[in-house]
ROROVO-484398 format. One record per residue (C-alpha): residue number from 1; residue in three letters; x, y, z. Coordinates in steps of 0.2 Angstrom, whole numbers. Layout:
@num = NUM	residuo = ala	c1 = X	c2 = Y	c3 = Z
...
//
This chain:
@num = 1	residuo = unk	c1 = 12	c2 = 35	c3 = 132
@num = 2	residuo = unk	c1 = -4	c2 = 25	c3 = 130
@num = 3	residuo = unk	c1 = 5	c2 = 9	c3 = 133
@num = 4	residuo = unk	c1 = 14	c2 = 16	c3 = 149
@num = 5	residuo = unk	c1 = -3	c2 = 21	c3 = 154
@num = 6	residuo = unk	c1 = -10	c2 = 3	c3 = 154
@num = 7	residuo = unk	c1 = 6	c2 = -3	c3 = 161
@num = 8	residuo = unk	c1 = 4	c2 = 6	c3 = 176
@num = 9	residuo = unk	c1 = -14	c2 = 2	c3 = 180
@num = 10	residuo = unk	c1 = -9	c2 = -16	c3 = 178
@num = 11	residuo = unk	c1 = 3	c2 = -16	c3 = 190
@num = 12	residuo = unk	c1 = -7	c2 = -5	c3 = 201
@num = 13	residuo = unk	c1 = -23	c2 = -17	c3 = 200
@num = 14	residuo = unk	c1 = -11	c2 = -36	c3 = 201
@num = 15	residuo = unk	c1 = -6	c2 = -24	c3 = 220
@num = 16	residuo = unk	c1 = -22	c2 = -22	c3 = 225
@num = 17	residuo = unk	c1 = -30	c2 = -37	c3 = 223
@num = 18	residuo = unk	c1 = -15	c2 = -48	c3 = 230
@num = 19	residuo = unk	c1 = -19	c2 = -35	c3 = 246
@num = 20	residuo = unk	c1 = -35	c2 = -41	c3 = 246
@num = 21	residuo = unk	c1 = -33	c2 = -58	c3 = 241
@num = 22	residuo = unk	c1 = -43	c2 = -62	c3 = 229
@num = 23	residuo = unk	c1 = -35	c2 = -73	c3 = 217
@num = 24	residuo = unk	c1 = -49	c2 = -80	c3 = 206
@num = 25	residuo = unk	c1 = -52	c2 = -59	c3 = 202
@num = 26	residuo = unk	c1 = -33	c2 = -56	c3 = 197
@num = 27	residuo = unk	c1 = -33	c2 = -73	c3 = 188
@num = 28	residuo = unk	c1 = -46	c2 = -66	c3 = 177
@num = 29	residuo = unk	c1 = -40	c2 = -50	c3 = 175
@num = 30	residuo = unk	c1 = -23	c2 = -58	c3 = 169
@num = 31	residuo = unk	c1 = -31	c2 = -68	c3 = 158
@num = 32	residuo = unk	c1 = -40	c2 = -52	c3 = 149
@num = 33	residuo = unk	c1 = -26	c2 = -44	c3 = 148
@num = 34	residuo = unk	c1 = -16	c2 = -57	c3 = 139
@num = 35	residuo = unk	c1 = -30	c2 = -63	c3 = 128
@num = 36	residuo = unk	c1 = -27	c2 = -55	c3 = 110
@num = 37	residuo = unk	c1 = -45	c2 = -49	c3 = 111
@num = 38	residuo = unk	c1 = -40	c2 = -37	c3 = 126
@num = 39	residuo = unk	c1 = -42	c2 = -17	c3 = 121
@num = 40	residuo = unk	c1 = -45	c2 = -4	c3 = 133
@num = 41	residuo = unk	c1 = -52	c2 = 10	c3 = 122
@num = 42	residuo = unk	c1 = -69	c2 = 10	c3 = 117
@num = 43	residuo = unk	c1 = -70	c2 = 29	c3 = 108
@num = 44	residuo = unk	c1 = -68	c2 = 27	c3 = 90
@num = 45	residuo = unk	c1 = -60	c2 = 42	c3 = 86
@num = 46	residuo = unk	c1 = -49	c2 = 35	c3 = 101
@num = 47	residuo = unk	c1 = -45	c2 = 20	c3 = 94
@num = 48	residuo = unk	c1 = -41	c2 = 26	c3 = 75
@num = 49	residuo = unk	c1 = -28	c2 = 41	c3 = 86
@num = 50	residuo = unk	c1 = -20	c2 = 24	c3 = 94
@num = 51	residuo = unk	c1 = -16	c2 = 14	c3 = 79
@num = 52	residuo = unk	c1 = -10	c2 = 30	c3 = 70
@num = 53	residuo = unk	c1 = 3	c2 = 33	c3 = 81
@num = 54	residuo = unk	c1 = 8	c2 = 15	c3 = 78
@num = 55	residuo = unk	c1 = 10	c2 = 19	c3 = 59
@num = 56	residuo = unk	c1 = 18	c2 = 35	c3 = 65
@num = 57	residuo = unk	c1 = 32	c2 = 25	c3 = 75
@num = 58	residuo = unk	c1 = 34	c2 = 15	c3 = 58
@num = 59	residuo = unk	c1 = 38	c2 = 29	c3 = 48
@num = 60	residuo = unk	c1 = 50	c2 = 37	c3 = 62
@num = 61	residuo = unk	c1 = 58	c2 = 19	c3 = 58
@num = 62	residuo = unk	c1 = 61	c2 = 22	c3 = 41
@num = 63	residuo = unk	c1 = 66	c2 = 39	c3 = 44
@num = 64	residuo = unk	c1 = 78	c2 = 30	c3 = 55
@num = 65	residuo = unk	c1 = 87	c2 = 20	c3 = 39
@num = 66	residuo = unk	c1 = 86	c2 = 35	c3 = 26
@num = 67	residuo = unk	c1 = 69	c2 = 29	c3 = 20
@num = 68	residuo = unk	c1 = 54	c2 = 39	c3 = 13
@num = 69	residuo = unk	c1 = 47	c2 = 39	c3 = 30
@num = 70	residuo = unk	c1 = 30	c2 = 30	c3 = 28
@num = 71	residuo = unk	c1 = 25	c2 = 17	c3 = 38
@num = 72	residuo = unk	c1 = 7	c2 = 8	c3 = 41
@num = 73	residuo = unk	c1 = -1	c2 = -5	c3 = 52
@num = 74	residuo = unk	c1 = -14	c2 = -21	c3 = 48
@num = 75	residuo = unk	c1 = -27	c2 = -22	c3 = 61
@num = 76	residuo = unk	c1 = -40	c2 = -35	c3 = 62
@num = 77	residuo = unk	c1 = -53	c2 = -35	c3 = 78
@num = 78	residuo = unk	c1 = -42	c2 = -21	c3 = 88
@num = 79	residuo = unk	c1 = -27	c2 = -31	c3 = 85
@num = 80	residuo = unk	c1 = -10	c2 = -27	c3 = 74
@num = 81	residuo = unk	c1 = -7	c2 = -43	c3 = 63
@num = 82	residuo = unk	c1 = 5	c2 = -33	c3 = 52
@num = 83	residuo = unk	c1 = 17	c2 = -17	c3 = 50
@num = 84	residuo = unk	c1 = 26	c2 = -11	c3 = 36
@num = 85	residuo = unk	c1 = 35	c2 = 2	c3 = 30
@num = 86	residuo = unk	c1 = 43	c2 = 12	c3 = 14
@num = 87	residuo = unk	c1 = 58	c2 = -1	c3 = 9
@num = 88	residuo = unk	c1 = 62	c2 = 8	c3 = -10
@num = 89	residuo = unk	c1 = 80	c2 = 12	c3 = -5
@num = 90	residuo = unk	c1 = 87	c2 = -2	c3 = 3
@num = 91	residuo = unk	c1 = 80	c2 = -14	c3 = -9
@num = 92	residuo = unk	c1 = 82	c2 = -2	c3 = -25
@num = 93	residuo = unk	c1 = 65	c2 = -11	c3 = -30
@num = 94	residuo = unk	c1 = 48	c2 = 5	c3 = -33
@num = 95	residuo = unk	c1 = 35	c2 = -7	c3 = -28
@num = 96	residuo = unk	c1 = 42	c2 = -11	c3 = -9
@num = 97	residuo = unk	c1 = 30	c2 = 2	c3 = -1
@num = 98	residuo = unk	c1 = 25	c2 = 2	c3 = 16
@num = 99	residuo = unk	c1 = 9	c2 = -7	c3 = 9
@num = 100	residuo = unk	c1 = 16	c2 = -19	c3 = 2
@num = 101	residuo = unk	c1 = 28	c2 = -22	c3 = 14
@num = 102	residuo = unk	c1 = 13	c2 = -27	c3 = 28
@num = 103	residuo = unk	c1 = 3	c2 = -35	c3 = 13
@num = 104	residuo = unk	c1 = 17	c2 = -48	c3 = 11
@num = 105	residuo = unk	c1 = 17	c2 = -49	c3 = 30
@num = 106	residuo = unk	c1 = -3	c2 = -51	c3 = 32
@num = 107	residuo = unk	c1 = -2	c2 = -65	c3 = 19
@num = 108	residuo = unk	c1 = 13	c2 = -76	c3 = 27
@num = 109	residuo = unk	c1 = 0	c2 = -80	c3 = 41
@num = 110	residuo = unk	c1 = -19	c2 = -78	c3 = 35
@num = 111	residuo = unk	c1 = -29	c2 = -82	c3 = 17
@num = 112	residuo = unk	c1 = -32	c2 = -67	c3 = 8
@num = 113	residuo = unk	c1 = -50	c2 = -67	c3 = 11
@num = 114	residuo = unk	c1 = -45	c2 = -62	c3 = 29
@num = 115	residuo = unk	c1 = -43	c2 = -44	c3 = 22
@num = 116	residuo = unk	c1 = -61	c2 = -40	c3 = 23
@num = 117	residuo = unk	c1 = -59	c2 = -38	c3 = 41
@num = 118	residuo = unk	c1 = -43	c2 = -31	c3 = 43
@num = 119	residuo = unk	c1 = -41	c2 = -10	c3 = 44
@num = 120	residuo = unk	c1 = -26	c2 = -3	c3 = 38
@num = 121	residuo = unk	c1 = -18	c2 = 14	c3 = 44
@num = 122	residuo = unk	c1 = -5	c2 = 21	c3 = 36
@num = 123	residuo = unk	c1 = 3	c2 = 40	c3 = 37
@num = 124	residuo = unk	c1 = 3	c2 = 46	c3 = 22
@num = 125	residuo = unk	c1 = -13	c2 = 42	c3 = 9
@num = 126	residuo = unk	c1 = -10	c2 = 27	c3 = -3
@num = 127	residuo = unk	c1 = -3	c2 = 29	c3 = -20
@num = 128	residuo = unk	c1 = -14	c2 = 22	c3 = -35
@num = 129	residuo = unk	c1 = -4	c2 = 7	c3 = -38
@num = 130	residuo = unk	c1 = -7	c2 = 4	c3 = -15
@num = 131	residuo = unk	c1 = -24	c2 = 8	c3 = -18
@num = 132	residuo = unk	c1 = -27	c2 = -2	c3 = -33
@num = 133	residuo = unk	c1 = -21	c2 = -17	c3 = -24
@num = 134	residuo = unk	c1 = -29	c2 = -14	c3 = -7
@num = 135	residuo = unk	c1 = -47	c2 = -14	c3 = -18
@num = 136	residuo = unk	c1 = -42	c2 = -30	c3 = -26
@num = 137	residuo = unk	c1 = -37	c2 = -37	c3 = -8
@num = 138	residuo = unk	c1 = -54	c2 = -31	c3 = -4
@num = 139	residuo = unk	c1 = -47	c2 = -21	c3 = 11
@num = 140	residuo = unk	c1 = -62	c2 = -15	c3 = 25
@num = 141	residuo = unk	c1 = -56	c2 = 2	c3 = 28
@num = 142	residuo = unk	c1 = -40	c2 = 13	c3 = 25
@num = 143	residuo = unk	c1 = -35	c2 = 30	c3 = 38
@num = 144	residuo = unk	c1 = -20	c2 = 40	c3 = 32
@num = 145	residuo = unk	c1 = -12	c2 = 55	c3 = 40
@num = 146	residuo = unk	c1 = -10	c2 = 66	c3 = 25
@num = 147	residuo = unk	c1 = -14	c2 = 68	c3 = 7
@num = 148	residuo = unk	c1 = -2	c2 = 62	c3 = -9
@num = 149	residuo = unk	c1 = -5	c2 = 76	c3 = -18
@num = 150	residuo = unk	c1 = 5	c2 = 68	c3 = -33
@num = 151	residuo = unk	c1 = 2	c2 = 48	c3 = -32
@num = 152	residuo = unk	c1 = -14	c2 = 49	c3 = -24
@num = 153	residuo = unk	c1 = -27	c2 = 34	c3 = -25
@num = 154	residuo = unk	c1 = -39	c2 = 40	c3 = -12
@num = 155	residuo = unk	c1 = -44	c2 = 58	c3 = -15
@num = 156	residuo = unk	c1 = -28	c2 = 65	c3 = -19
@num = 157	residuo = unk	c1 = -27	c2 = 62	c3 = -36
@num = 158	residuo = unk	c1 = -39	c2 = 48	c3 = -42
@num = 159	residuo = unk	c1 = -51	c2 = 38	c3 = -32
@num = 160	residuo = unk	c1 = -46	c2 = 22	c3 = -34
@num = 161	residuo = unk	c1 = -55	c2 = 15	c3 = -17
@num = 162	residuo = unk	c1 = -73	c2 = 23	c3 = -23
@num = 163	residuo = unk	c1 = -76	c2 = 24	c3 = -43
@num = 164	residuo = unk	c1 = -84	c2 = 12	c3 = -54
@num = 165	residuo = unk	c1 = -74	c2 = -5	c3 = -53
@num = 166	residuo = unk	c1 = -76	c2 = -24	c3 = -51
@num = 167	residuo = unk	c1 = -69	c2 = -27	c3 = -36
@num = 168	residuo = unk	c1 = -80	c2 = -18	c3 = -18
@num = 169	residuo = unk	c1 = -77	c2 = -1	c3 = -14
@num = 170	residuo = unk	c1 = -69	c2 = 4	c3 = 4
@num = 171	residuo = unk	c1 = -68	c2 = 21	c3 = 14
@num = 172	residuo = unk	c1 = -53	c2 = 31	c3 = 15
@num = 173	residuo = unk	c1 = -54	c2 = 41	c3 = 31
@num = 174	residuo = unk	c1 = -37	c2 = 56	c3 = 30
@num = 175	residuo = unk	c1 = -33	c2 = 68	c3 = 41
@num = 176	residuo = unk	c1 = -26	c2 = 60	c3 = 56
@num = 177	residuo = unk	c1 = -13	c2 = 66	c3 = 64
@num = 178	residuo = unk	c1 = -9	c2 = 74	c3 = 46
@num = 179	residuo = unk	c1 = 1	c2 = 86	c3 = 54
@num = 180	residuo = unk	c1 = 11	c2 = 75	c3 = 61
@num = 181	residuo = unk	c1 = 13	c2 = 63	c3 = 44
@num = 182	residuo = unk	c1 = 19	c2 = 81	c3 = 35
@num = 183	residuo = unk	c1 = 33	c2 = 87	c3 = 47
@num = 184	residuo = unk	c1 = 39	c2 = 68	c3 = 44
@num = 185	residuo = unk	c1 = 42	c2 = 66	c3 = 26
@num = 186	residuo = unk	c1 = 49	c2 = 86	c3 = 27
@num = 187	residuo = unk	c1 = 61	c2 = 78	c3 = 39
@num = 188	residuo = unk	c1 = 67	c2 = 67	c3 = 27
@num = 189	residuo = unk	c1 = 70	c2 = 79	c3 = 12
@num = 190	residuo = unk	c1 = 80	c2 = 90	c3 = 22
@num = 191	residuo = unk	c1 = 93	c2 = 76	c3 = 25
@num = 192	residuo = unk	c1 = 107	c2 = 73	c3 = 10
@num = 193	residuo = unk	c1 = 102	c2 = 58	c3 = 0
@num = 194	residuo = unk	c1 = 121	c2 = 50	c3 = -5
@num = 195	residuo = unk	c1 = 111	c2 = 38	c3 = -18
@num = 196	residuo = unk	c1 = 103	c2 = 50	c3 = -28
@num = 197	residuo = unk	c1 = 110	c2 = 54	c3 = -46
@num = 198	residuo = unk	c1 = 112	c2 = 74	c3 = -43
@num = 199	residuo = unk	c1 = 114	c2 = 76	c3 = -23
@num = 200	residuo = unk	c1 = 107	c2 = 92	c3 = -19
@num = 201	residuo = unk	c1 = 116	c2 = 102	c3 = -7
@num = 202	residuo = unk	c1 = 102	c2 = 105	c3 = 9
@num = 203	residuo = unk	c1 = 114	c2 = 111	c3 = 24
@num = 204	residuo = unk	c1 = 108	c2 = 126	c3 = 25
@num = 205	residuo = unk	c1 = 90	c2 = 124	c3 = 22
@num = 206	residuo = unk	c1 = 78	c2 = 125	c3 = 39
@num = 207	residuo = unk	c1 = 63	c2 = 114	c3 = 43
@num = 208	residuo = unk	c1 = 49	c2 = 124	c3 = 40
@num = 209	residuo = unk	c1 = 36	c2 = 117	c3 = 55
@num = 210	residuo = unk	c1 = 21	c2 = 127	c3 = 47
@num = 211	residuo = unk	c1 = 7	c2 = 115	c3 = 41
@num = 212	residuo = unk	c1 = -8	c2 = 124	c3 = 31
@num = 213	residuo = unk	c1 = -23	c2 = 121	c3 = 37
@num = 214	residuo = unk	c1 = -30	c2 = 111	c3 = 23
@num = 215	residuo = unk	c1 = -48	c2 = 99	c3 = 26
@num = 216	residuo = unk	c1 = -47	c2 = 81	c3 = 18
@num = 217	residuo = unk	c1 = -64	c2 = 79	c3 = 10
@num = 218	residuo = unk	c1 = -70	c2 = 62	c3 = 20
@num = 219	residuo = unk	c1 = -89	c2 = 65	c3 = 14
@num = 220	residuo = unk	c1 = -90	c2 = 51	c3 = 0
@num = 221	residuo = unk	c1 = -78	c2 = 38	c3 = 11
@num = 222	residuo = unk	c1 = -90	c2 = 41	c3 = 27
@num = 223	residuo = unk	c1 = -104	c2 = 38	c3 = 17
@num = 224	residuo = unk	c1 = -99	c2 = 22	c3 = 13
@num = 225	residuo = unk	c1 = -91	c2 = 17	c3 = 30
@num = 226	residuo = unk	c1 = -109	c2 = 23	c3 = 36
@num = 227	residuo = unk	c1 = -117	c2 = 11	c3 = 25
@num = 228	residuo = unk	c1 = -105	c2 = -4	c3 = 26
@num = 229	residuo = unk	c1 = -110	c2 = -3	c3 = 43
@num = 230	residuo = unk	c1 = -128	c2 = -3	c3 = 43
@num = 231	residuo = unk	c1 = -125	c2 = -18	c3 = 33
@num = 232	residuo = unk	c1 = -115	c2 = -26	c3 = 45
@num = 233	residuo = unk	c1 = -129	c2 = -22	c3 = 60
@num = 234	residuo = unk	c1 = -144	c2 = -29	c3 = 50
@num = 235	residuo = unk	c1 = -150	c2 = -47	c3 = 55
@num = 236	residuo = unk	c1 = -144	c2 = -59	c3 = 42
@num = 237	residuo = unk	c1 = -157	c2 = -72	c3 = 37
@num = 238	residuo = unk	c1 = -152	c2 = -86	c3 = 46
@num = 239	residuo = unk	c1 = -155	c2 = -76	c3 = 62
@num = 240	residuo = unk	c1 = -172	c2 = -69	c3 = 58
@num = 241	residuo = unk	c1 = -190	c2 = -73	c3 = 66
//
């Protein structure tokens, strides 16, 4: 809907300054809005809402093929540079996660180092062995949609992103769209999976579309995205009188 949005104003704006003639102006404005820089929200709650969707359409892909339906986005300065999404089925391989899946896509086109300003979002919280490999890569940031309660590597069973370790620590924001992340992966397990070993019956079972209210504890993740960025706005040494 957001990109309709912007679409329209576009067009609206390429109308009115041709009315008006001024050419240079819409020149400009083109260029702005071609450049890869270009991102019309400024709110940061905003901003993490627009890239979850993205990860949200993912996942509705994956539903789409009669995958676990995860899916996630790269981002680096406001931009997606990546997308991935859950790929165990059709490849019969346990590692293709969604995270691997845009790690492998991150890495066909940048260094690795390039992770230490890229963001990733992703709808459902990272499992140990995602987590473990995000740290390594040295990942800035990861916002999930809801908890693993079972594989968790961010909060929901371990904290791989924040205990003791060699490699830097990163925040792990959950809880958007959460609600949104859940009715998906109950979406899939309602359908009839022909590959599995003992096929459950699940015709007559109905989507329960009742989410519990649950709170994602953010406080420990916050606190270090908090500090990170203080870092990040100190003066380096180079720079100071």
């Amino acid at each position: 809907m957001m990109a309709g949005v912007v679409a329209a104003l576009r067009a609206l704006m390429a109308k009115v300054l041709r009315v008006f003639r001024i050419p240079s102006l819409l020149l400009y404005l083109r260029f702005r809005m071609a450049t890869n820089n270009y991102f019309p929200l400024k709110n940061e709650a905003a901003i993490r809402e627009y890239f979850m969707r993205q990860a949200l359409e993912m996942g509705e892909l994956a539903l789409s093929i009669d995958e676990v339906p995860v899916g996630c986005v790269f981002v680096l300065e406001n931009k997606v540079i990546a997308k991935g999404m859950n790929d165990t089925n059709r490849s019969l391989s346990g590692h293709r996660h969604a995270e691997f899946a845009g790690i492998e896509s991150v890495l066909s086109k940048y260094p690795a180092s390039i992770f230490k300003d890229v963001d990733l979002y992703v709808t459902v919280e990272p499992c140990i062995m995602c987590a473990s490999a995000l740290r390594q890569l040295e990942i800035r940031a990861v916002y999930f949609g809801c908890s693993n309660d079972r594989f968790g590597g961010c909060g929901g069973v371990l904290h791989v992103n924040l205990d003791a370790g060699i490699d830097p620590c990163y925040p792990a924001i959950g809880g958007i769209f959460r609600e949104e992340a859940i009715m998906l992966l109950r979406r899939f397990y309602l359908q009839e999976n022909d590959k599995a070993p003992n096929p459950i019956a699940k015709r007559n079972r109905i989507l329960n579309t009742t989410v519990e209210n649950m709170s994602i504890d953010n406080t420990r993740s916050y606190t270090l995205l908090e500090a990170n960025q203080a870092e990040e706005s100190k003066p380096s040494a180079s720079t100071a009188v």
